[in-house]
N, C-alpha and C positions, 0 to 999 in steps of 0.2 A: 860481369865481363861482357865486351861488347860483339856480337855476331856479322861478320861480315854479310854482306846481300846474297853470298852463296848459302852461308850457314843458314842466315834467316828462312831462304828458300824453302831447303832439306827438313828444316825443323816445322815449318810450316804442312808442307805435306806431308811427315809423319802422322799430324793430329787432324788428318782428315781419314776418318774410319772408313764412307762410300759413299762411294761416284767418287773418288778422291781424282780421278786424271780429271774430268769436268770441274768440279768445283777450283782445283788447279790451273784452268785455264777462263774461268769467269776471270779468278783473281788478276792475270795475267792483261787481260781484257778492260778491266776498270781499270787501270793504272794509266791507261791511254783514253780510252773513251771520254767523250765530250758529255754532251746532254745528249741522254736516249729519253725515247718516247716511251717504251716499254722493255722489259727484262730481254725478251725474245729478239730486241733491236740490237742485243750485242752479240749474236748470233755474226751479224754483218761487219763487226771490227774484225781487221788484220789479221790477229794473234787466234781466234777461236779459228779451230781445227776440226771441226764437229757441224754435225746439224743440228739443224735450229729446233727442234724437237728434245733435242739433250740439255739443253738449257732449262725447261723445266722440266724435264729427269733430275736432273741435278740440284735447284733447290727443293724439289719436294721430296726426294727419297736420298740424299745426301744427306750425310751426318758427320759432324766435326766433335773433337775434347774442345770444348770455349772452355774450361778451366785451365788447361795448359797453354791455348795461345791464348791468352790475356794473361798469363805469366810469361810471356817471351815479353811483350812490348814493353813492358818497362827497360829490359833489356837492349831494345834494339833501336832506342830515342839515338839521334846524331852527337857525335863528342860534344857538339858547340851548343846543346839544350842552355839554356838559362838555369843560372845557378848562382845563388845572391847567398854571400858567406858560407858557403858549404852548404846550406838549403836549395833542393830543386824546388825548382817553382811549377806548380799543374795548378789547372784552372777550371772550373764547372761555369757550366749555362746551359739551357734549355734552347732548344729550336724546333719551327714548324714547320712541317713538311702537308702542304696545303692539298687535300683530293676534294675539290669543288663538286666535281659531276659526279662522281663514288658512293651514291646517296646509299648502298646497300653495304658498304665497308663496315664491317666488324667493329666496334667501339670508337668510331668516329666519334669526334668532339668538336666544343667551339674551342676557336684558338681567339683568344682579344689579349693583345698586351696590357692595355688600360679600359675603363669606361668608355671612351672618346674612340676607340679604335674601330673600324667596319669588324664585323658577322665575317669571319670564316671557318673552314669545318677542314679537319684532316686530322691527322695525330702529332703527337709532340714528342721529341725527342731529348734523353739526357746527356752531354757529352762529358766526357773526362780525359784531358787531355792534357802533355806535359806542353808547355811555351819553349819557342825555339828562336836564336837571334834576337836581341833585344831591339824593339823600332822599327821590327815587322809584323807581317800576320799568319806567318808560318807556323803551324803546332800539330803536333804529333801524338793523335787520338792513341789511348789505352783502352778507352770501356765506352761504350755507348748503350742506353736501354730505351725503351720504348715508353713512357709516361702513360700507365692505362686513364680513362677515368675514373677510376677508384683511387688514385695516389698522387700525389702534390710532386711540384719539381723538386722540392727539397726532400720528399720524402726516399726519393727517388735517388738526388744525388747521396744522402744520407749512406745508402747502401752501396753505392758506389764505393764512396770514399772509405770504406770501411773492407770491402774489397783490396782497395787498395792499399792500405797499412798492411794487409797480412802478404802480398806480392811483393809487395817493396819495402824492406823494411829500416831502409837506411832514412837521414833526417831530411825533410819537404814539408813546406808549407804549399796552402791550397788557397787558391786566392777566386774571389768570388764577388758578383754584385747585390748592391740590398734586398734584392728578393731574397738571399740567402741567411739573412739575420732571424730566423725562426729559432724557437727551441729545436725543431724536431733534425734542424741541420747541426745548426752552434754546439745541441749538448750533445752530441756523439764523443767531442774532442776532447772531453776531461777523460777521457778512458786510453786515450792516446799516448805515446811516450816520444814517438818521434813523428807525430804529423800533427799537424799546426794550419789555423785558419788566418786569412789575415780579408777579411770582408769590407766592405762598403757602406758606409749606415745613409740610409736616406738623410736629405736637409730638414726635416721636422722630428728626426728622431730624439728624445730627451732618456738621457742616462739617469739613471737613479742607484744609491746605496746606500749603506746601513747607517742613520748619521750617529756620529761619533760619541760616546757616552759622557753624560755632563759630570763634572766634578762635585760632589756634595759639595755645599755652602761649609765654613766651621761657624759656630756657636757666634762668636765674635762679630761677624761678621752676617748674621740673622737680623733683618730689621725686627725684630718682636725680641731682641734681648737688650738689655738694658745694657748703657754704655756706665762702665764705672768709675769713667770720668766726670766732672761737673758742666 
């Protein structure tokens, strides 16, 4: 069922346990804010009601259920999501969020898409997100995690999307780029009943299977038996 912007509201600050008016009014705050320099720079939008000291009161000793709001958002996608034969369509990929000068950040990593790519350092991000409007780039995030370096993007989306079968359990396909043809993504899906991968194979990817079993030769038909004709 789908929740209107009031419902959504209401239900959202039920699952903020504290600092719930602060964290209430970040949220309020990002929906309009542009590019901020730093957290405390949204102190200075419109809608925030508070001093600029509240703002980290609130994400350091605020606490929210992430289990229950990441079960509303499947719920509260737009009527017009994308939806191909009765399958929704959500989508994973990885992004990076670049801290160049942050040389002391907590498990910073290299970010290179390819070989060829320059050296940068920041952390990486997993999105999971349903597609909205077909032939735009509007889409409407469910789950987002953080990539430590201990864990691959797939291994990452992997648990995502496994999450996500158990919140949403009607029929969706997850559609994805060749980074995503790993075991550690692809075999999650045979456990699956109603979620479905539909991936991207790179251009030097080559398929392989079981080749088909040959037909015993008959007798007759053995060059080493004798024909008993002349």
């Amino acid at each position: 069922m789908k929740k209107t912007i009031s419902e959504f509201r209401k239900a959202l600050y039920q699952n903020f346990i504290k600092r719930a008016d602060t964290l209430f009014n970040l949220v309020d705050v990002l929906t309009i804010a542009g590019h901020v320099s730093s957290p405390v720079a949204l102190s200075e939008e419109t809608p925030f009601a508070r001093k600029f000291s509240s703002v980290y009161d609130g994400l350091e000793n605020g606490e929210m259920n992430m289990d229950d709001l990441l079960s509303m958002l499947p719920h509260c996608v737009p009527t017009d999501s994308e939806t191909i034969a009765g399958y929704k369509v959500y989508a994973t990929d990885a992004t990076a969020n670049e801290h160049e000068q942050a040389e002391t950040l907590p498990d910073r990593s290299v970010l290179k898409s390819n070989q060829k790519a320059p050296i940068r350092y920041g952390h990486k991000y997993s999105w999971l997100v349903r597609l909205l409007n077909f032939g735009t780039s509007w889409a409407a995030p469910v789950d987002v995690e953080r990539i430590d370096t201990e864990m691959t993007d797939t291994q990452v989306a992997a648990f995502q999307v496994r999450e996500l079968d158990i919140r949403d359990p009607q029929k969706k396909v997850l559609v994805a780029d060749s980074r995503y043809t790993d075991q550690l993504f692809l075999g999650i899906f045979r456990w699956f009943q109603n979620t479905f991968a539909l991936v991207r194979l790179a251009s030097n990817r080559v398929l392989y299977e079981n080749p088909k079993p040959k037909q015993r030769a008959r007798r007759a038909d053995h060059p080493n038996t004798a024909s008993p004709f002349p």
